[in-house]
DSSP file (Angstrom, degrees, kcal/mol; ACC not computed):
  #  RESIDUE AA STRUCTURE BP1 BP2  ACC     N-H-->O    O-->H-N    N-H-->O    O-->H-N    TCO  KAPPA ALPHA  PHI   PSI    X-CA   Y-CA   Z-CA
    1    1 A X              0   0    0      0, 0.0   151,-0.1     0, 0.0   148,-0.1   0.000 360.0 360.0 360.0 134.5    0.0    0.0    0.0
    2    2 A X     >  -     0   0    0    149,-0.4     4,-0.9   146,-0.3   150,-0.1  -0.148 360.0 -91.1 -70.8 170.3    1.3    3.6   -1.0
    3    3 A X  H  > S+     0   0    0      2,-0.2     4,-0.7     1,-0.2    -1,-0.1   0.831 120.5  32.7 -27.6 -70.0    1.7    6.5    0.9
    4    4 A X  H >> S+     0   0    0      1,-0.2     4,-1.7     2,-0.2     3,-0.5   0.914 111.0  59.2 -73.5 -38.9   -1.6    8.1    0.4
    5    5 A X  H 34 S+     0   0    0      1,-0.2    -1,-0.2   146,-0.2    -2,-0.2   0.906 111.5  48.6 -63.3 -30.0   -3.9    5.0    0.1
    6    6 A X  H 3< S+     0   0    0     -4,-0.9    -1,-0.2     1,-0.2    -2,-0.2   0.803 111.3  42.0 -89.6 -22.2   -2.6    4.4    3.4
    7    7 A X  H << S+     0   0    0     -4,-0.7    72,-0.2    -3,-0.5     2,-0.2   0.986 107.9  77.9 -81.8 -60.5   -3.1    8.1    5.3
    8    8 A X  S  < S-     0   0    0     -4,-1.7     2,-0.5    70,-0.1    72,-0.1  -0.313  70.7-171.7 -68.8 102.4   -6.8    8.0    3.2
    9    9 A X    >   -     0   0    0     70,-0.5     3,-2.4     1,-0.3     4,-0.5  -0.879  30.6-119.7 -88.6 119.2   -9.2    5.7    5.2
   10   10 A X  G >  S+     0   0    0     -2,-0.5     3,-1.7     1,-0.2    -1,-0.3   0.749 113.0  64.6 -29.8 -95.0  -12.4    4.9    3.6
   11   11 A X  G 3  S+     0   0    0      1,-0.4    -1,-0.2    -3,-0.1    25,-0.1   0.543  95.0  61.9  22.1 -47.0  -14.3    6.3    6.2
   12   12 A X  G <  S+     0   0    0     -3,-2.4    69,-0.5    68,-0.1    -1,-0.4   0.811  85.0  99.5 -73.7 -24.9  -12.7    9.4    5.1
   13   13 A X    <   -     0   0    0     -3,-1.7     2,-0.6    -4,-0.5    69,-0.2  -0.433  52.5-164.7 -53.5 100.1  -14.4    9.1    1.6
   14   14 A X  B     -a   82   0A   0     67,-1.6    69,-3.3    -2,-0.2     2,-0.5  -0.966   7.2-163.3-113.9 116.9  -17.6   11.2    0.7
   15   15 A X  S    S-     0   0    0     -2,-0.6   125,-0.1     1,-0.2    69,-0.1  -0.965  72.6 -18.9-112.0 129.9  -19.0    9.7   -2.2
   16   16 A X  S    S-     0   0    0     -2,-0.5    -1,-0.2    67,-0.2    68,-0.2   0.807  84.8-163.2  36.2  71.1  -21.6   12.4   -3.7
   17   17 A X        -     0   0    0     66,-0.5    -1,-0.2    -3,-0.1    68,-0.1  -0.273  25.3-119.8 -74.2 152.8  -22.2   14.7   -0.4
   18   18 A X  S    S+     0   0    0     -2,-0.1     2,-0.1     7,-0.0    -1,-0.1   0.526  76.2 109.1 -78.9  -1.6  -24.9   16.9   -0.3
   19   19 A X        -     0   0    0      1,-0.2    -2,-0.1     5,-0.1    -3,-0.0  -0.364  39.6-175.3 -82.9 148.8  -23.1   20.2    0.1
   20   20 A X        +     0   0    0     -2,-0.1    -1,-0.2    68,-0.0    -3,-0.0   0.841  66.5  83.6-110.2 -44.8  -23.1   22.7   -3.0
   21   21 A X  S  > S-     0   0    0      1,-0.1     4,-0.7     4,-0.0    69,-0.1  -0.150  73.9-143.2 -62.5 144.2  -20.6   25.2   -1.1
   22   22 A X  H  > S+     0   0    0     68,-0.1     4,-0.9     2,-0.1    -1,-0.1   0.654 104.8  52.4 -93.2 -10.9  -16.8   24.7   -1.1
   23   23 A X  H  > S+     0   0    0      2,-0.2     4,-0.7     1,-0.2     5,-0.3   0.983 111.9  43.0 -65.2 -59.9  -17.0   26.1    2.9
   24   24 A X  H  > S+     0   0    0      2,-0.2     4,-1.4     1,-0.2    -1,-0.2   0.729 115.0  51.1 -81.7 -25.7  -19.7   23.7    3.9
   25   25 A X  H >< S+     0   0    0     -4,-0.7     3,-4.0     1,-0.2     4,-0.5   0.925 113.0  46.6 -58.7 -85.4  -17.7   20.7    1.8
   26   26 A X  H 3< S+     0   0    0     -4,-0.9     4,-0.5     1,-0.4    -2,-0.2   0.531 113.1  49.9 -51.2  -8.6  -14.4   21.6    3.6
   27   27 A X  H 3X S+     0   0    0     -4,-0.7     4,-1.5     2,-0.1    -1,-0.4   0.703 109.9  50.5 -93.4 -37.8  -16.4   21.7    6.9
   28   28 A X  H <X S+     0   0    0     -3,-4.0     4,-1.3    -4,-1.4    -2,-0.2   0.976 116.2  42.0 -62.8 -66.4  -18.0   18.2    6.2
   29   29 A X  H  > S+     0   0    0     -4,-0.5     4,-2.2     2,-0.3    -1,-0.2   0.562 111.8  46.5 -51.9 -40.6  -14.8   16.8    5.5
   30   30 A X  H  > S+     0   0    0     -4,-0.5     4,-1.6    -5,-0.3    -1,-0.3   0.769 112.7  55.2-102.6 -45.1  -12.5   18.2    8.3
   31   31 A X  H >X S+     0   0    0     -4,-1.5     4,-3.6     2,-0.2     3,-1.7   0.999 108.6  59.5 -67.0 -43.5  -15.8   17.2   10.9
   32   32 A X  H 3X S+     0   0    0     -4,-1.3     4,-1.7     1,-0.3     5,-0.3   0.934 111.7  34.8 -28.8 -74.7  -15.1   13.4    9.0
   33   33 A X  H 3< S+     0   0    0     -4,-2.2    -1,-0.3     1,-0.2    -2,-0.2   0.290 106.9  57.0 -89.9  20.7  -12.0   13.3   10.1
   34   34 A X  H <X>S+     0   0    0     -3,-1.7     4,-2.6    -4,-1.6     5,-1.6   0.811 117.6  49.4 -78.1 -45.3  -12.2   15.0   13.6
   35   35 A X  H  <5S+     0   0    0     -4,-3.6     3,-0.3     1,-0.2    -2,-0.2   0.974 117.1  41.9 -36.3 -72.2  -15.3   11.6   14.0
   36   36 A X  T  <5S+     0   0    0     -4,-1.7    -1,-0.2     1,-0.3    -3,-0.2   0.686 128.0  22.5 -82.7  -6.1  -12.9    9.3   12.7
   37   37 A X  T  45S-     0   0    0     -3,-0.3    -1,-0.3    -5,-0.3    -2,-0.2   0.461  95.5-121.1-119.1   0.4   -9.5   10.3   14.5
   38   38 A X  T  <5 -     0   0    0     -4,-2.6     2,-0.5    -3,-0.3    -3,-0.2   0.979  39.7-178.2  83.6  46.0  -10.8   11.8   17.1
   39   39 A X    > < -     0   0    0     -5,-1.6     3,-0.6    -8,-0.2    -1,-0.3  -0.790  19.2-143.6-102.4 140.6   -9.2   15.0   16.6
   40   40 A X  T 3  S+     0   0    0     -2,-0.5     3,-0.2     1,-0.2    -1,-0.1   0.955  88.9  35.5 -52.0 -63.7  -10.3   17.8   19.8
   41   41 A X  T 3   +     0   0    0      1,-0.2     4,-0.3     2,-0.1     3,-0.3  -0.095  60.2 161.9 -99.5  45.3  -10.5   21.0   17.9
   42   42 A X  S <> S+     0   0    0     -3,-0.6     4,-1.9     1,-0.2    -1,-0.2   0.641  80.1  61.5  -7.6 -66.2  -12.0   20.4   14.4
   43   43 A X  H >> S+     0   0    0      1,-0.2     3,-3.0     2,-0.2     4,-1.2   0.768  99.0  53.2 -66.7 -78.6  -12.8   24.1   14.2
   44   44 A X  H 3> S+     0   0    0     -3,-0.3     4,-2.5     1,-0.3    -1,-0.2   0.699 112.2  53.5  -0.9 -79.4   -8.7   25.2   14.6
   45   45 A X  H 3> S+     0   0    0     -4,-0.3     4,-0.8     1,-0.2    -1,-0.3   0.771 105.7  47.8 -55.8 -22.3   -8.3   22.8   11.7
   46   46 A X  H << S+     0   0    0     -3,-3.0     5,-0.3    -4,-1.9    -1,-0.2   0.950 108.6  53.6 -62.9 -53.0  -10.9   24.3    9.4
   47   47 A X  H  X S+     0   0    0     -4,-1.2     4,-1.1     1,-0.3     3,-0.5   0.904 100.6  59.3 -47.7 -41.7   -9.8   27.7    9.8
   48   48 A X  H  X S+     0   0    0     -4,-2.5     4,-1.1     1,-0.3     2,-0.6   0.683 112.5  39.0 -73.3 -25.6   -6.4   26.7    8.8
   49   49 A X  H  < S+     0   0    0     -4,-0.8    -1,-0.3     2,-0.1    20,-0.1  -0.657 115.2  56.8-106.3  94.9   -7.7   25.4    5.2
   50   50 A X  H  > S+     0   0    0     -2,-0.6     4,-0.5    -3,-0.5    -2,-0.2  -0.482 112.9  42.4 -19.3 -41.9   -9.9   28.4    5.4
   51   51 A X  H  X S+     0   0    0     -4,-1.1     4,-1.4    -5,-0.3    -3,-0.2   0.859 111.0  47.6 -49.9 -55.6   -6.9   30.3    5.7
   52   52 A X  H  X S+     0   0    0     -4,-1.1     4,-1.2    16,-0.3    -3,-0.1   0.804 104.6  63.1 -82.4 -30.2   -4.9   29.0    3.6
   53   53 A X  H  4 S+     0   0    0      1,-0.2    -1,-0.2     2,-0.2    -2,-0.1   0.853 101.0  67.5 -47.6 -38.7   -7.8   29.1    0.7
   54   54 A X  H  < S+     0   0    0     -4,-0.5    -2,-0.2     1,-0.2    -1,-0.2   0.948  88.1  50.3 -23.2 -85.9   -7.4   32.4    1.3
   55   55 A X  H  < S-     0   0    0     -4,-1.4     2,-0.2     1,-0.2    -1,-0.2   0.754 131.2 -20.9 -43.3 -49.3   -4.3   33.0    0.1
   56   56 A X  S  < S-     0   0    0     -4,-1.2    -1,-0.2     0, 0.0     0, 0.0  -0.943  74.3 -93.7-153.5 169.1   -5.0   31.2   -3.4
   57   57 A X        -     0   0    0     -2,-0.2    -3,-0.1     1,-0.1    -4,-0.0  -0.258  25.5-156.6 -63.3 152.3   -7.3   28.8   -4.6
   58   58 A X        +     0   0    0      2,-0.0     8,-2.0    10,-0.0     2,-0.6  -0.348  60.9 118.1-114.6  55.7   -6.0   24.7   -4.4
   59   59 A X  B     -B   65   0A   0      6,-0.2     6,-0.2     7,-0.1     3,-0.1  -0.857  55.3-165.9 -84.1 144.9   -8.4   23.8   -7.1
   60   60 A X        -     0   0    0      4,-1.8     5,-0.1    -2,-0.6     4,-0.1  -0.008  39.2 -83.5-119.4  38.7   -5.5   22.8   -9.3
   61   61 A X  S >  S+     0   0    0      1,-0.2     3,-1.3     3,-0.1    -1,-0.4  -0.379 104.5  69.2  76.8 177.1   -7.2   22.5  -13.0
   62   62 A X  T 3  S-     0   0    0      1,-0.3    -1,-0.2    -3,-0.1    37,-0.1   0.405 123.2 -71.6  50.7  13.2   -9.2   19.1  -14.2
   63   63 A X  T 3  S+     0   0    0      1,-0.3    37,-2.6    35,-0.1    36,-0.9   0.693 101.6 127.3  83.3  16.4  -12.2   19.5  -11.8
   64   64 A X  E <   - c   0 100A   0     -3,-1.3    -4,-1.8    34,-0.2    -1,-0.3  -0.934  40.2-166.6-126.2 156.6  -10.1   18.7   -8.9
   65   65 A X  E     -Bc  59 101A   0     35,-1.8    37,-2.0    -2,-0.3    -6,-0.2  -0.660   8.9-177.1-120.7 173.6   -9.4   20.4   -5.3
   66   66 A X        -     0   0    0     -8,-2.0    37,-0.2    35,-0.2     2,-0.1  -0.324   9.0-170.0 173.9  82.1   -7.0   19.8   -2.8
   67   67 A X        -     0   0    0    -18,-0.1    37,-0.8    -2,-0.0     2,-0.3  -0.332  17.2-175.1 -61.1 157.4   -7.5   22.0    0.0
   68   68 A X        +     0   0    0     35,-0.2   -16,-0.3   -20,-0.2     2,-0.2  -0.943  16.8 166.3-169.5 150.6   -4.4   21.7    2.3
   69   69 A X        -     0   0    0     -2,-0.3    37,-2.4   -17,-0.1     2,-0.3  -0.783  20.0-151.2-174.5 140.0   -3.5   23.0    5.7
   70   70 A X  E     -e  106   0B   0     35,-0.2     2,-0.3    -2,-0.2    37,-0.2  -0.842  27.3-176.8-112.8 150.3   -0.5   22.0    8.4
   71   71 A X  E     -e  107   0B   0     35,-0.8    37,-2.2    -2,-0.3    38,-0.2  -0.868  39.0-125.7-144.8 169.4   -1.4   22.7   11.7
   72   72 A X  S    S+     0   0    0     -2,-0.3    35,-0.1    35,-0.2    -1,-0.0   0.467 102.5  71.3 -97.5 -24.1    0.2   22.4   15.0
   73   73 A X  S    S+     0   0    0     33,-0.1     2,-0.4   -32,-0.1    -1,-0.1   0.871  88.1  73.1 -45.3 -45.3   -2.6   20.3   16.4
   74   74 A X        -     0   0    0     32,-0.3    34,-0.3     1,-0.2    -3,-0.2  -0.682  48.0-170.1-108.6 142.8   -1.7   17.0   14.3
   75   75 A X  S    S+     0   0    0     -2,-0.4     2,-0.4     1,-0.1    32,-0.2   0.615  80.7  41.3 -78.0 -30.5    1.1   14.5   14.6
   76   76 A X  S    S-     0   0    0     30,-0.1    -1,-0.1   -69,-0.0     2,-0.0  -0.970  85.6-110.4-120.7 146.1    0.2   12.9   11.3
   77   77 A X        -     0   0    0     -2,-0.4     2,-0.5    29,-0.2    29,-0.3  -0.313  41.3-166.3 -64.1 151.4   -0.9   14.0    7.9
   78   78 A X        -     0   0    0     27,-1.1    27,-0.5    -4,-0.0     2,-0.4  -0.981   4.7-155.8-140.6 132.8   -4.5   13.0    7.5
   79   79 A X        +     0   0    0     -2,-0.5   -70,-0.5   -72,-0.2     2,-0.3  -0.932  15.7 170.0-126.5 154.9   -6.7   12.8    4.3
   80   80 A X  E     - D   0 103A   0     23,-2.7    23,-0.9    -2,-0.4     2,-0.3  -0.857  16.4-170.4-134.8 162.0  -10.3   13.0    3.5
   81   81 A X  E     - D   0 102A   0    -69,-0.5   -67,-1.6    -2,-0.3     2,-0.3  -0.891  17.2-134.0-148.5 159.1  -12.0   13.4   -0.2
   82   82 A X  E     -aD  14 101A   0     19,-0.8    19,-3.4    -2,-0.3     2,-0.3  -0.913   2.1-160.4-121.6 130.4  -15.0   14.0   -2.0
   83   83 A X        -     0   0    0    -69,-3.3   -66,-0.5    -2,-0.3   -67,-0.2  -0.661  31.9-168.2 -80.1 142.4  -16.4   12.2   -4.9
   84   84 A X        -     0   0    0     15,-0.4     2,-0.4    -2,-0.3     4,-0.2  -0.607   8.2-170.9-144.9 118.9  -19.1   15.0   -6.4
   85   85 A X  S    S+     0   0    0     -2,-0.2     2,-0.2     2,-0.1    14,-0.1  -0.994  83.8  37.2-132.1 115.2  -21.6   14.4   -8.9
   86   86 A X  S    S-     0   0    0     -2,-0.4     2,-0.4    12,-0.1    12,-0.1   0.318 110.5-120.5 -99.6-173.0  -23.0   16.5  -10.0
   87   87 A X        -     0   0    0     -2,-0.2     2,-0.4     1,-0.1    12,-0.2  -0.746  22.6-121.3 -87.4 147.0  -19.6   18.7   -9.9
   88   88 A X  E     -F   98   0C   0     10,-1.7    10,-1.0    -2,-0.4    -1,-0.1  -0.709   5.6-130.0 -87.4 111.7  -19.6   21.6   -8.1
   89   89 A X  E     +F   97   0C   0     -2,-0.4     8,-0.1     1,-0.2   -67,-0.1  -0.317  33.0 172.7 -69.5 127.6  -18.8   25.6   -9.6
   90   90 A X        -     0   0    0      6,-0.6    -1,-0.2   -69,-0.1   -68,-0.1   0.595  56.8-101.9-111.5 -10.3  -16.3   26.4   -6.9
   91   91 A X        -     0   0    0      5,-0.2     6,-0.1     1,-0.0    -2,-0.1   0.705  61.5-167.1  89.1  49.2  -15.4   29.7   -8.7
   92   92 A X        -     0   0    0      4,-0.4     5,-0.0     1,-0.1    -1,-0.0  -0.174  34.4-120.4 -58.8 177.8  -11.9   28.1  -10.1
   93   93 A X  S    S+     0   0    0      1,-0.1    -1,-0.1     2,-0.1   -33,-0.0   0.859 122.3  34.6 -65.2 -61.8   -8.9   29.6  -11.7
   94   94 A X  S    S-     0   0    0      1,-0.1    -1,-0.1     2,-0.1     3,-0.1   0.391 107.2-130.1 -93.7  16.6   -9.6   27.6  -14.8
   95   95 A X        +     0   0    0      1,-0.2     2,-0.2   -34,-0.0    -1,-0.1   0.519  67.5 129.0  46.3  21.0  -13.7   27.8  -14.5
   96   96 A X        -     0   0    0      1,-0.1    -6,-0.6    -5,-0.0    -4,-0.4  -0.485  63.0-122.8 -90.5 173.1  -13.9   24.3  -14.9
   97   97 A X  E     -F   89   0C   0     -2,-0.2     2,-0.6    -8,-0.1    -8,-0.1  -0.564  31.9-101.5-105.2 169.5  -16.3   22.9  -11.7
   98   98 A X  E     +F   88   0C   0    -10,-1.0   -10,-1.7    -2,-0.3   -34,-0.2  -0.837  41.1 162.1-105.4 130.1  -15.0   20.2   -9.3
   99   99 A X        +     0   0    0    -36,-0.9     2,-0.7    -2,-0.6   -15,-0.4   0.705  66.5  53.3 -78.8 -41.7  -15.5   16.6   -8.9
  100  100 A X  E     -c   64   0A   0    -37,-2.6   -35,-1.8   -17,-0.1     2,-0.4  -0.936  59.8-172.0-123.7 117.0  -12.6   15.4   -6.7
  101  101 A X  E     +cD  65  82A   0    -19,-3.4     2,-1.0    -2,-0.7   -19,-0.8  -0.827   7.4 179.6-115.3 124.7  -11.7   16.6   -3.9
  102  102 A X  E     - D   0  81A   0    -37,-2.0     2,-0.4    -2,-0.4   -21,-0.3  -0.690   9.5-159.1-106.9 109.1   -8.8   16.0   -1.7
  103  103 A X  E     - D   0  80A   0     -2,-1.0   -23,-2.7   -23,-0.9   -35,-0.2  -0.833   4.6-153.1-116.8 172.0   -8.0   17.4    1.4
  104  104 A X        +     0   0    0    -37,-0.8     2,-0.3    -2,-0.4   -25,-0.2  -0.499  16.0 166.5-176.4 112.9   -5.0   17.6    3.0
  105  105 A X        +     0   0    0    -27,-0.5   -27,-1.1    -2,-0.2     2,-0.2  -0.806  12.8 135.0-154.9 122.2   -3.9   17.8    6.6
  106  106 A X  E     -e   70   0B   0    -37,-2.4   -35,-0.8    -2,-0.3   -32,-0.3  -0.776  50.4 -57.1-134.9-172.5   -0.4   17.5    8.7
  107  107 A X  E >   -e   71   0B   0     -2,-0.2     3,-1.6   -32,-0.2   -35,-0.2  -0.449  36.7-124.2 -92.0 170.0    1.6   18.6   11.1
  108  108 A X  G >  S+     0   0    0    -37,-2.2     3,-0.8     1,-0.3     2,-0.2   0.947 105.5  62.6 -75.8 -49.0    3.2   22.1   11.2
  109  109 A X  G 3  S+     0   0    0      1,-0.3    -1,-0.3   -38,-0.2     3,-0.1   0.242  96.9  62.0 -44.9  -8.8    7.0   20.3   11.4
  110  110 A X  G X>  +     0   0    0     -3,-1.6     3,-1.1    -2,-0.2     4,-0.9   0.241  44.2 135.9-130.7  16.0    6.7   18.8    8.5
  111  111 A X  H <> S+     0   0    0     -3,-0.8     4,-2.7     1,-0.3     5,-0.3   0.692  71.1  71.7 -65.7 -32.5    6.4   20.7    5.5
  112  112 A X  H 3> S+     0   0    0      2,-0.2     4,-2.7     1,-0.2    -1,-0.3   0.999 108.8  30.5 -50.1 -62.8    8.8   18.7    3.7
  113  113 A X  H <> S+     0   0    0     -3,-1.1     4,-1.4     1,-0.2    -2,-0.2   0.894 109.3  69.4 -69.2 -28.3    6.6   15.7    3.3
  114  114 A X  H  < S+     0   0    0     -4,-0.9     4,-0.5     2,-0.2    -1,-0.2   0.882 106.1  38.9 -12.1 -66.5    3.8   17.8    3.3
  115  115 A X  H >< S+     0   0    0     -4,-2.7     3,-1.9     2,-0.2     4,-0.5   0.965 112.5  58.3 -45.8 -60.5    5.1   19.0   -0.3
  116  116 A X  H 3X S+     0   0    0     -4,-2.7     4,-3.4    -5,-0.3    -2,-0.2   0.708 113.3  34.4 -58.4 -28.1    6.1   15.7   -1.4
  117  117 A X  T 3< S+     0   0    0     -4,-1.4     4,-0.3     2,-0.2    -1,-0.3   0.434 112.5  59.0-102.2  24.7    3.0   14.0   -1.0
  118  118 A X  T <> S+     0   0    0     -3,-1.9     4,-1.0    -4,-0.5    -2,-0.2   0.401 114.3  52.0 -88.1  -4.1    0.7   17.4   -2.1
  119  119 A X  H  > S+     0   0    0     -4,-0.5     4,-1.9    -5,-0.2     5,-0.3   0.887 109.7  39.2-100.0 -70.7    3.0   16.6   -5.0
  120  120 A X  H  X S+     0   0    0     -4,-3.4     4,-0.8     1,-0.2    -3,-0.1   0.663 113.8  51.8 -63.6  -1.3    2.3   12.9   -5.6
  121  121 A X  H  4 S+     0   0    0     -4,-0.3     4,-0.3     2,-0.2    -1,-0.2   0.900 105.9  59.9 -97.9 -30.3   -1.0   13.2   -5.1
  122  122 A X  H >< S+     0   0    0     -4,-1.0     3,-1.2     2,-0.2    -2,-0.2   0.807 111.0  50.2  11.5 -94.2   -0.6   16.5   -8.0
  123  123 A X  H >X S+     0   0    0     -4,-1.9     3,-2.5     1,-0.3     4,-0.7   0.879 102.5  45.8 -32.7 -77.6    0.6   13.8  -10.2
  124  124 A X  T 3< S+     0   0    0     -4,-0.8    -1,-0.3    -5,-0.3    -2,-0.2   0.643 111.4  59.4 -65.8   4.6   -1.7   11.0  -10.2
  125  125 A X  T <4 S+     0   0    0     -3,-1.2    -1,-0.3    -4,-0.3    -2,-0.2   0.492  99.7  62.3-104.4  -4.2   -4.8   14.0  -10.6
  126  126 A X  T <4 S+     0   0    0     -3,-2.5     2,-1.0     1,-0.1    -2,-0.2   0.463  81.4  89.1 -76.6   2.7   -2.8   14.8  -13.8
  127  127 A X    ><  -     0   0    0     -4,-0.7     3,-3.8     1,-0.1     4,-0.4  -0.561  66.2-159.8 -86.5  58.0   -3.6   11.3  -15.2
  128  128 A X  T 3> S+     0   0    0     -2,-1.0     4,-1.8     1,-0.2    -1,-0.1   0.536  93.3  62.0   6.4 -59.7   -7.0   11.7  -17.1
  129  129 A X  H 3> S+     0   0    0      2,-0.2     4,-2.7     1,-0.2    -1,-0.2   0.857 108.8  45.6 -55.3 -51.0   -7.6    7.8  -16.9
  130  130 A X  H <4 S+     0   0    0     -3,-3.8     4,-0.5     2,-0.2     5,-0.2   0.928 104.5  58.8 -52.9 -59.9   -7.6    8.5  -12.8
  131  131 A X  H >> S+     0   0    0     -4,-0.4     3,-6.3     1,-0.2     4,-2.8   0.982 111.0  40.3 -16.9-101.3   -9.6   11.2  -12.9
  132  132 A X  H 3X S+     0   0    0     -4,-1.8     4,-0.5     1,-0.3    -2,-0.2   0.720 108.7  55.2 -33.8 -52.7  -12.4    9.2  -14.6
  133  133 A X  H 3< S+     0   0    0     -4,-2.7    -1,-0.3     1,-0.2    -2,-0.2   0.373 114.2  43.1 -92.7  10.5  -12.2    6.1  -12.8
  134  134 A X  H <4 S+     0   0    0     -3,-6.3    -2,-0.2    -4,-0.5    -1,-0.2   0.588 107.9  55.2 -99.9 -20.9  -12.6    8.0   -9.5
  135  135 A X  H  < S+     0   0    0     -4,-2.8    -2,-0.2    -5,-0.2    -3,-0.1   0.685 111.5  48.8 -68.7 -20.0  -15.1   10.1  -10.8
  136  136 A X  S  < S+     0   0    0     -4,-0.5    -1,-0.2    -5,-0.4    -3,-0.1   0.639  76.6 133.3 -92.3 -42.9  -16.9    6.5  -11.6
  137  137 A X        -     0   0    0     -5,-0.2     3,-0.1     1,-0.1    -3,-0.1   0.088  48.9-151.3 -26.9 161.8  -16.3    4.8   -7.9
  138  138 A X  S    S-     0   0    0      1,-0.2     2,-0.2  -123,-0.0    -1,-0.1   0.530  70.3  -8.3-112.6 -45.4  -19.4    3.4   -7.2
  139  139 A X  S  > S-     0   0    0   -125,-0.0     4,-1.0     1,-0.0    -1,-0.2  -0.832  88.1 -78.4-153.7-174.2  -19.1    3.7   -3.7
  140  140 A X  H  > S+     0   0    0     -2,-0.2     4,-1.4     2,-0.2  -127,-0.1   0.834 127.4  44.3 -62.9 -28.1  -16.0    4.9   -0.7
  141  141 A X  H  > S+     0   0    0      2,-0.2     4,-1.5     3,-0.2    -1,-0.1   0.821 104.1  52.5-111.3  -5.1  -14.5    1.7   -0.9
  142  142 A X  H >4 S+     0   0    0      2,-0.2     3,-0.7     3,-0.1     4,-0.3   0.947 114.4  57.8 -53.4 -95.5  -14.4    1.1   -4.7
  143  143 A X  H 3X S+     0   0    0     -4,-1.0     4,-3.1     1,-0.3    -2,-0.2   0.648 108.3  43.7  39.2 -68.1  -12.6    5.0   -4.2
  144  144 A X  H >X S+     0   0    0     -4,-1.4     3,-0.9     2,-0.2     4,-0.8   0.968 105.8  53.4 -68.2 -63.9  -10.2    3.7   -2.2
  145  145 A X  H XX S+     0   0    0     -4,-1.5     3,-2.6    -3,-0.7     4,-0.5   0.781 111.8  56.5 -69.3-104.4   -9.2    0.3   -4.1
  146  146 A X  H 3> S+     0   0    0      1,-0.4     4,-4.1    -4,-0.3    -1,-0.3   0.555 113.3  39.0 -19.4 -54.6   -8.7    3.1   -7.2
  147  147 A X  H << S+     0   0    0     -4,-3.1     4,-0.5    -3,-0.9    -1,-0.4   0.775 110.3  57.3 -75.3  -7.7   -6.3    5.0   -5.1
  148  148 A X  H << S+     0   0    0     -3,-2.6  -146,-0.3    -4,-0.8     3,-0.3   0.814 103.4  49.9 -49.1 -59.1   -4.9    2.4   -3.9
  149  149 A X  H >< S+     0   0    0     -4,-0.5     3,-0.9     1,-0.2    -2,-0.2   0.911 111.1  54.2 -36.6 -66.8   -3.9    0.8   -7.3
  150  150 A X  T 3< S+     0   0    0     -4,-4.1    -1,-0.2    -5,-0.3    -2,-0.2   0.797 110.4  46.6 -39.5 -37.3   -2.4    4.2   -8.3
  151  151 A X  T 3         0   0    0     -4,-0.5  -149,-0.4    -3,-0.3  -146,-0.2  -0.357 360.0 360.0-136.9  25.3   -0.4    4.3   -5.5
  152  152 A X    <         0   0    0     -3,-0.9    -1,-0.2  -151,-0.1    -2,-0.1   0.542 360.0 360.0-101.6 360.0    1.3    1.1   -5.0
């Protein structure tokens, strides 16, 4: 198992959430994974990818996002994503709407591996083929098994 498939828990996986707003997504998601690790102050970490959206958008082209924030809270980097059909106008760079979104979460110490996997995960959302066959998942853990595959 790769890097990412391994930080990325199903669990973490919202396949076609109800939220139309990129706040209220990035709120769903960041409350996933305070449920499922059992992180204290959820709210800290939203603000910090609230922040950091700020500064410029992480929709990165193809329909995909990949909100990101290091925090002083976390000991591990943590992912969540959203499957979203229909896609959602998030007011991108390149004014295409989003489907996939990944976000993004570590510790403040770390910003080197922080880069490297904001980097690999970059990569494999420049692969069209990927794209598609996540956009396709059926379900969270069909989702996973795709990144998983990528990512061995």
């Amino acid at each position: 198992m790769g890097v990412i498939s391994a930080k990325l828990k199903a669990e973490c996986i919202l396949v076609d959430p109800p939220e139309t707003e990129k706040e209220e997504l990035f709120r769903h998601l960041v409350d996933t994974l305070a449920s499922v690790y059992g992180i204290e102050e959820p709210d800290l970490l939203y603000q910090s990818i609230l922040k950091r959206e700020e500064m410029v958008s992480t929709c990165i082209g193809y329909g995909c996002a990949v909100p990101h924030c290091q925090s002083e809270s976390l000991e591990k980097t943590l992912f969540a994503a959203a499957r979203l059909d229909p896609p959602r106008d998030f007011d991108t760079p390149d004014g295409q709407p989003v489907s996939l979104v990944f976000l993004m979460a570590g510790p403040a110490k770390n910003t080197g591996s922080h880069i490297r996997l904001l980097s690999k995960l970059a990569r494999f959302l420049h692969d069209p083929q990927f794209r598609e066959d996540l956009e396709k998942a059926v379900d969270a853990g069909d989702f996973h098994r795709i990144i998983s595959l990528k990512d061995q």
